[in-house]
C-alpha positions in Angstrom: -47.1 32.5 -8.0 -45.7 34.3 -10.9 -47.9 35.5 -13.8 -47.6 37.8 -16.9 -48.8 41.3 -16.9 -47.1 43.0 -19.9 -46.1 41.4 -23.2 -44.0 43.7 -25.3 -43.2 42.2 -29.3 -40.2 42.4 -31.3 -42.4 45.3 -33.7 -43.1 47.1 -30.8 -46.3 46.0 -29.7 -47.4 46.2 -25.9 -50.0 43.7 -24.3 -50.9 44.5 -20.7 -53.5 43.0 -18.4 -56.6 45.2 -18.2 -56.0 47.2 -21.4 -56.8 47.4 -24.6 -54.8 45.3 -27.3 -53.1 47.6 -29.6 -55.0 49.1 -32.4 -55.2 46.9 -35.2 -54.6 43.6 -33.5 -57.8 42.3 -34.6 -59.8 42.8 -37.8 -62.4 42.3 -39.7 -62.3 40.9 -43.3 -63.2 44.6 -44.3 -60.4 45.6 -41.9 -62.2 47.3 -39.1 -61.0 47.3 -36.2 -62.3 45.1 -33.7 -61.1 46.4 -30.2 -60.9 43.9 -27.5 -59.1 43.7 -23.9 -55.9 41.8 -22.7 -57.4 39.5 -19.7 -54.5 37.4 -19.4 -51.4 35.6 -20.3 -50.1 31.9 -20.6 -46.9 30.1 -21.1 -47.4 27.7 -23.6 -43.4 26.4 -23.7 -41.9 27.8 -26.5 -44.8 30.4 -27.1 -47.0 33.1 -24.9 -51.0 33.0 -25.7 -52.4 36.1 -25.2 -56.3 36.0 -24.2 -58.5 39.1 -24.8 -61.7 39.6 -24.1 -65.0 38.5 -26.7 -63.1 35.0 -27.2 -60.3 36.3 -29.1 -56.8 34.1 -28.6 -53.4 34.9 -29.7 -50.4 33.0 -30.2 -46.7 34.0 -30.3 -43.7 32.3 -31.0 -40.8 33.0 -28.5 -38.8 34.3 -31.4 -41.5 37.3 -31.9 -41.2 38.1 -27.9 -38.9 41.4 -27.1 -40.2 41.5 -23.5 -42.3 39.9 -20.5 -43.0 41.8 -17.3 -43.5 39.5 -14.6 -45.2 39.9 -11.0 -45.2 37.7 -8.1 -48.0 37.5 -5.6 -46.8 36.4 -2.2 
């Protein structure tokens, strides 16, 4: 089975399984920061959902994707 572990964007941006998302990612409306924690990856076709920890999703189009690390378990 192949999965995601690392998402890198086309600004730069890392994503890996297990750490925190980059500083930033999330805000509040007064623009704190609200840090949260990669717990996995999905393959939407055409985009890559990113899902952190405290119910936080995001979405990328393919076209913002630099790099995808992938692992295989046998």
């Amino acid at each position: 089975m192949r999965q995601i572990t690392e998402l890198q964007l086309t600004d730069g941006s890392i994503f890996r399984r297990g750490e925190h998302a980059p500083h930033r990612t999330i805000q509040t409306g007064s623009q704190s920061d609200i840090p949260v924690i990669v717990r996995g990856f999905e393959d939407t076709g055409g985009r890559i959902e990113v899902q952190c920890s405290k119910g936080y999703h995001l979405v990328f189009p393919a076209s913002r994707i630099a790099r995808l690390v992938v692992s295989t378990n046998a």
